[in-house]
Backbone as ProteinMPNN parsed JSONL, in Angstrom:
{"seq_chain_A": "XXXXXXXXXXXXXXXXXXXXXXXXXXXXXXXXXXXXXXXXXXXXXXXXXXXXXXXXXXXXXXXXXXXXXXXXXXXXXXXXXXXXXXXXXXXXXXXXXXX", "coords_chain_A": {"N_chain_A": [[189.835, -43.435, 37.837], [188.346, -46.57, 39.019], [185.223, -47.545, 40.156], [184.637, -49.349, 43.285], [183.835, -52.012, 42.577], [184.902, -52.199, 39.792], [183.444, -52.693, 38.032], [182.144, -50.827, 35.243], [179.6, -49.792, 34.504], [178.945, -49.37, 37.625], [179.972, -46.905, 37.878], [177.438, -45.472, 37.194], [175.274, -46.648, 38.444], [176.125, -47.757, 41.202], [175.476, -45.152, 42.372], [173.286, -42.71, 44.255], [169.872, -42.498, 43.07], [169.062, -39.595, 40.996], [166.502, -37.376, 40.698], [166.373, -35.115, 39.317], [168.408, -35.398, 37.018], [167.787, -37.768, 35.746], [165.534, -37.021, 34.797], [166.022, -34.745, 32.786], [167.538, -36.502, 31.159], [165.951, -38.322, 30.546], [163.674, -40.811, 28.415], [165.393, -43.881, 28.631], [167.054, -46.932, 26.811], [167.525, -50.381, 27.187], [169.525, -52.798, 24.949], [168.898, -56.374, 24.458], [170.176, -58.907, 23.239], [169.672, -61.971, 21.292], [171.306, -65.194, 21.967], [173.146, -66.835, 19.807], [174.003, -70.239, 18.551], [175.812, -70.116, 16.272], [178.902, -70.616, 14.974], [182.434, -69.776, 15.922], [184.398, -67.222, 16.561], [187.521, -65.394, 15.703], [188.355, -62.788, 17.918], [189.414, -59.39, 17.357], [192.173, -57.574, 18.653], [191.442, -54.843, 19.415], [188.667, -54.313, 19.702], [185.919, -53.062, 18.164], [182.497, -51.219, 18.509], [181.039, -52.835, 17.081], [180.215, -55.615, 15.483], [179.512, -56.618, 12.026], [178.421, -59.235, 10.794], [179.472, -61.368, 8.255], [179.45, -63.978, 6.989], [177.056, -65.935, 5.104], [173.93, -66.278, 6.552], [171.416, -67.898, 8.633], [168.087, -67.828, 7.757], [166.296, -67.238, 9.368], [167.768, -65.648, 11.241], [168.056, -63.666, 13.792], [168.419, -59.833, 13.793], [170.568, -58.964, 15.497], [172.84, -60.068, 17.643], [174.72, -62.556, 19.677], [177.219, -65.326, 19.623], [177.896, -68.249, 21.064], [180.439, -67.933, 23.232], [181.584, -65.471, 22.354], [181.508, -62.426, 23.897], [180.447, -60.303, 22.24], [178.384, -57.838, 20.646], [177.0, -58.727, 17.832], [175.938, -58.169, 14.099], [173.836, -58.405, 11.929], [173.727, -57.104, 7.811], [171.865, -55.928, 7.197], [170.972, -55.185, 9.91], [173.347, -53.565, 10.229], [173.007, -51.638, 8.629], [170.994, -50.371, 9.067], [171.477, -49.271, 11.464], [173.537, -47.366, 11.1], [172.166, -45.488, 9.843], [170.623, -44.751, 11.866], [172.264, -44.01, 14.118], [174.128, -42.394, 13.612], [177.639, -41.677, 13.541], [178.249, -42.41, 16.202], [178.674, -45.763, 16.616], [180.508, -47.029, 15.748], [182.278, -50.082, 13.28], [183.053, -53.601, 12.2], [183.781, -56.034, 10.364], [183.525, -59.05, 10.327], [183.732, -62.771, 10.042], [181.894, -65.972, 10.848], [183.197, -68.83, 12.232]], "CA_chain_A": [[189.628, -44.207, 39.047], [187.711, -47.332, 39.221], [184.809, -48.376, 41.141], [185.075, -50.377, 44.129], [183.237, -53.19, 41.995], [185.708, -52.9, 39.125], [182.642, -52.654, 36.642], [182.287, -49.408, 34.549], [177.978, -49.491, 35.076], [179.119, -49.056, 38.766], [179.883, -45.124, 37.801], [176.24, -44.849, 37.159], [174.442, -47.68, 39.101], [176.412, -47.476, 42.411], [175.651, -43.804, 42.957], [171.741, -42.443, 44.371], [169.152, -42.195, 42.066], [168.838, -38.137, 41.382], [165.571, -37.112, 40.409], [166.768, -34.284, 38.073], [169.387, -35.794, 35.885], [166.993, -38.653, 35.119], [164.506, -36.024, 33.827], [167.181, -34.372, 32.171], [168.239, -37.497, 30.255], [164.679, -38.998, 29.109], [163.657, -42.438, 28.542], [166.643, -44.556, 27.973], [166.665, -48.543, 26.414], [168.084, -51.815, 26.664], [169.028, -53.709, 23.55], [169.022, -57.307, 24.925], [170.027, -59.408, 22.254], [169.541, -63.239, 21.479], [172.608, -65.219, 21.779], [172.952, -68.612, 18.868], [174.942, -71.11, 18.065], [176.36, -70.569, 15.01], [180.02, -70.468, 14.939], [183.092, -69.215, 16.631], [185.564, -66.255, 15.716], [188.87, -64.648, 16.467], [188.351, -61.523, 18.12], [190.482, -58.346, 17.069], [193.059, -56.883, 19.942], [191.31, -53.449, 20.209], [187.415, -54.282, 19.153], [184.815, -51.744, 17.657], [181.694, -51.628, 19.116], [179.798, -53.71, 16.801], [180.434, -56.866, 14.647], [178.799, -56.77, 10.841], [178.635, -60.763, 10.407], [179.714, -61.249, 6.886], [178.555, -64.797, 6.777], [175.305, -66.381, 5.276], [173.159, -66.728, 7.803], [169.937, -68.629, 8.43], [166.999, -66.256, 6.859], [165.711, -66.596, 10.625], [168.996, -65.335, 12.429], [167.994, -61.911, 14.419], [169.774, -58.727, 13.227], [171.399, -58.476, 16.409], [173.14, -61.63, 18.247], [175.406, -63.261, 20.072], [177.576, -66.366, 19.77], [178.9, -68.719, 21.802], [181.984, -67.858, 23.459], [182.188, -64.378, 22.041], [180.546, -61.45, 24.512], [180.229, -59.127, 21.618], [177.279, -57.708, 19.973], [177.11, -59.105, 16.199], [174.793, -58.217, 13.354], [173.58, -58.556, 10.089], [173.746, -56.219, 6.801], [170.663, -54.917, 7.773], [170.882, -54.032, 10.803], [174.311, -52.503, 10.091], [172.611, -50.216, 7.204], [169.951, -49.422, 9.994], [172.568, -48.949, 13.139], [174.463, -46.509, 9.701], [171.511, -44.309, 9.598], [170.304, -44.488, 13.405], [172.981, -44.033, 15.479], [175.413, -42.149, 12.813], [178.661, -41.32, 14.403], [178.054, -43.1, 17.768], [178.824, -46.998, 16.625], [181.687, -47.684, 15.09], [181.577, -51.546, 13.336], [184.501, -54.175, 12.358], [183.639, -57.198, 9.798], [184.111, -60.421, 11.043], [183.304, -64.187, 9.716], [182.156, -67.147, 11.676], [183.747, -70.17, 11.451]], "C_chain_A": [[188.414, -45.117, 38.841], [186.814, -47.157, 40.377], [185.074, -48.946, 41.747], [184.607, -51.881, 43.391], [184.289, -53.516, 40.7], [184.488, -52.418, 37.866], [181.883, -51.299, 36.234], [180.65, -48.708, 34.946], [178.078, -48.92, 36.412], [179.117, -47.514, 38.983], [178.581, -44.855, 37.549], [175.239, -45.076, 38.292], [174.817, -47.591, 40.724], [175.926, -45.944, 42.892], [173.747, -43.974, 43.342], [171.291, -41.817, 43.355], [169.005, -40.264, 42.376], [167.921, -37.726, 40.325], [165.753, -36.088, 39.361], [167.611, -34.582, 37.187], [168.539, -36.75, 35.104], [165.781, -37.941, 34.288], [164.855, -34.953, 32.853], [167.507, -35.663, 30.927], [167.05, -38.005, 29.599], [164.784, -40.42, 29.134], [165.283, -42.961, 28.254], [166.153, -46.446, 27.734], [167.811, -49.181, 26.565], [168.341, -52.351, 25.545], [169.807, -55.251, 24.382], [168.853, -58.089, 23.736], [170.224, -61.287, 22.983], [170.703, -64.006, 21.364], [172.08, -67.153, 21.255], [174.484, -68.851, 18.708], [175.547, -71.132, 16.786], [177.874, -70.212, 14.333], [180.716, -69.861, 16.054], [183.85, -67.704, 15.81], [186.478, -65.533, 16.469], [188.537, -63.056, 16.669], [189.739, -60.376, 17.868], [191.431, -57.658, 18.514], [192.129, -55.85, 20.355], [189.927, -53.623, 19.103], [186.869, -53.328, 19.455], [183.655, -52.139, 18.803], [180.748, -52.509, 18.514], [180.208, -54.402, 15.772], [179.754, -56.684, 13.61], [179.645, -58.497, 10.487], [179.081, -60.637, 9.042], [179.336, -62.441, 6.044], [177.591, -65.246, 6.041], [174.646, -66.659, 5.924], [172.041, -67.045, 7.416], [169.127, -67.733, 8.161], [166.336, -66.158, 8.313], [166.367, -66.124, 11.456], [168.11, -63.415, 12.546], [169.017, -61.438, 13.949], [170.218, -58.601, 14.647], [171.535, -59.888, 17.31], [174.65, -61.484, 18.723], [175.734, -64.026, 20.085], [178.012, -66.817, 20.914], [180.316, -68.649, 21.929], [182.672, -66.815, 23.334], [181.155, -63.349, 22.619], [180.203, -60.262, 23.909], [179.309, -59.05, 20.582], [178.043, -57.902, 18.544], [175.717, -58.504, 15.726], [174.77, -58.447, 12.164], [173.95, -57.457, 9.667], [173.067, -55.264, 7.368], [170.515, -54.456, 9.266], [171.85, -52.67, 10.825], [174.17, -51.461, 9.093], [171.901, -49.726, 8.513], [170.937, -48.592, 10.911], [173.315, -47.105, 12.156], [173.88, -45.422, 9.978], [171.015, -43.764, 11.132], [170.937, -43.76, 14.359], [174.622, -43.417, 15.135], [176.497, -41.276, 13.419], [178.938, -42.208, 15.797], [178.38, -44.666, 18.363], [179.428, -47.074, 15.532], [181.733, -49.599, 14.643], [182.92, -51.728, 12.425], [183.212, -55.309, 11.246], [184.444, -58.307, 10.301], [183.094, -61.538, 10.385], [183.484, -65.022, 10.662], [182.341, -68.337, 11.051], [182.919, -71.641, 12.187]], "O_chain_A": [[187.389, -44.536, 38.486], [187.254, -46.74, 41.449], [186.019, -49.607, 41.315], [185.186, -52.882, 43.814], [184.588, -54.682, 40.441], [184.852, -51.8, 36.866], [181.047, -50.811, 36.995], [180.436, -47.609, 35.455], [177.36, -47.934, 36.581], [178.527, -46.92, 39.886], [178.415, -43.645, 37.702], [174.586, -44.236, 38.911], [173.895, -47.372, 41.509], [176.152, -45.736, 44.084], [173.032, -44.895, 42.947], [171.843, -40.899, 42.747], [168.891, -39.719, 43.473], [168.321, -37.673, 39.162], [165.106, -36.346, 38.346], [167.546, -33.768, 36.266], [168.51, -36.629, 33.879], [165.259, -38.391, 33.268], [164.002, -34.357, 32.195], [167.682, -35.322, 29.757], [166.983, -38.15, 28.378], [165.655, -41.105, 29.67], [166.143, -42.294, 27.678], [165.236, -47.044, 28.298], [168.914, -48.765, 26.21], [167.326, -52.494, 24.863], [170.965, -55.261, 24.8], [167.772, -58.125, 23.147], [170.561, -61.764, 24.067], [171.413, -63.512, 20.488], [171.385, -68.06, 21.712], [175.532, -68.207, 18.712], [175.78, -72.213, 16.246], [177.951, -69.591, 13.273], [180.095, -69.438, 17.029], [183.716, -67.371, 14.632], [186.315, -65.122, 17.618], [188.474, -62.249, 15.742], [190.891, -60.643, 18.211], [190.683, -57.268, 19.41], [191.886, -55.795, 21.561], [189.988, -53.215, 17.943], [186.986, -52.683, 20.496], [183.75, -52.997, 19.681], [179.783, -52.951, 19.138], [180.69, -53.668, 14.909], [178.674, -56.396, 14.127], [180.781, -58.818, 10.138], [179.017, -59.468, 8.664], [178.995, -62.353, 4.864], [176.659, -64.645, 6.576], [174.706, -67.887, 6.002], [171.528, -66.762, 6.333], [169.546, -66.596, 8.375], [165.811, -65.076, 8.573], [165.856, -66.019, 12.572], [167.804, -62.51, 11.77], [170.103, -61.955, 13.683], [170.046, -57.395, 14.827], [170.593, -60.623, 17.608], [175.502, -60.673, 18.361], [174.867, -64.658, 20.689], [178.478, -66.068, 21.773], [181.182, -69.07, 21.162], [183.82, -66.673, 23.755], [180.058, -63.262, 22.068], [179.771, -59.296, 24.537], [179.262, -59.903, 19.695], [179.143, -57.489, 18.178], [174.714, -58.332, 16.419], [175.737, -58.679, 11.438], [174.443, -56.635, 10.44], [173.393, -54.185, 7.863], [169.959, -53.417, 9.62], [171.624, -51.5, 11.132], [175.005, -50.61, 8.784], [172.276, -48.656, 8.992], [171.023, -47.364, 10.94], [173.45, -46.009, 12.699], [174.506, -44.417, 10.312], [171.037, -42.581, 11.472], [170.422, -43.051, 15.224], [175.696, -43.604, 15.706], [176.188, -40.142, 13.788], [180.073, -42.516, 16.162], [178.425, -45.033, 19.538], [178.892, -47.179, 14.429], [181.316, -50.404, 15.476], [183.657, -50.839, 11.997], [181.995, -55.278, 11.431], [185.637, -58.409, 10.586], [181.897, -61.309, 10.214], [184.52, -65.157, 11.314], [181.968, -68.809, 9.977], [183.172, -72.769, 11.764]]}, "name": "protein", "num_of_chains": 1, "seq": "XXXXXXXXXXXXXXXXXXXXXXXXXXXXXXXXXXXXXXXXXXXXXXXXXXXXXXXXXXXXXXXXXXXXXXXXXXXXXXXXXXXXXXXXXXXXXXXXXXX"}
């Protein structure tokens, strides 16, 4: 069952804050990434959670980005070795080239 809003955050965000689950759960983070211009690409039917660019990219491109036109987190090598060892099991990742 959906939210009345439709948007999945809504199962967390719509409900009252409860003082014990939040102290229970511990800090939690944002990753707010930078979103560039540097190509387009065909997205897959049933996308992973995370893009490994495959690309050359500019030596100043952030390991973690966004293009135009495509609402899905991308990254570099390196972040995808880091994300490998960080977050192992939990982020699944897809190769993709921009054009």
């Amino acid at each position: 069952m959906y939210p009345p809003s439709g948007e999945p955050e809504d199962y967390v965000l719509g409900e009252p804050h409860n003082e014990a689950t939040s102290s229970a759960i511990g800090a939690l983070w944002e990753l707010v990434v930078t979103s560039v211009g540097h190509g387009t690409m065909k997205v897959p039917r049933v996308p992973p959670l995370v893009f490994e660019v495959t690309a050359q990219l500019p030596a100043d491109m952030p390991d973690f980005f966004r293009t135009k036109g495509v609402p899905l987190l991308l990254v570099t090598a390196r972040a995808k070795r880091w994300l490998e060892e960080a977050a192992a099991g939990w982020v699944d990742f897809d190769r993709v080239r921009l054009t």
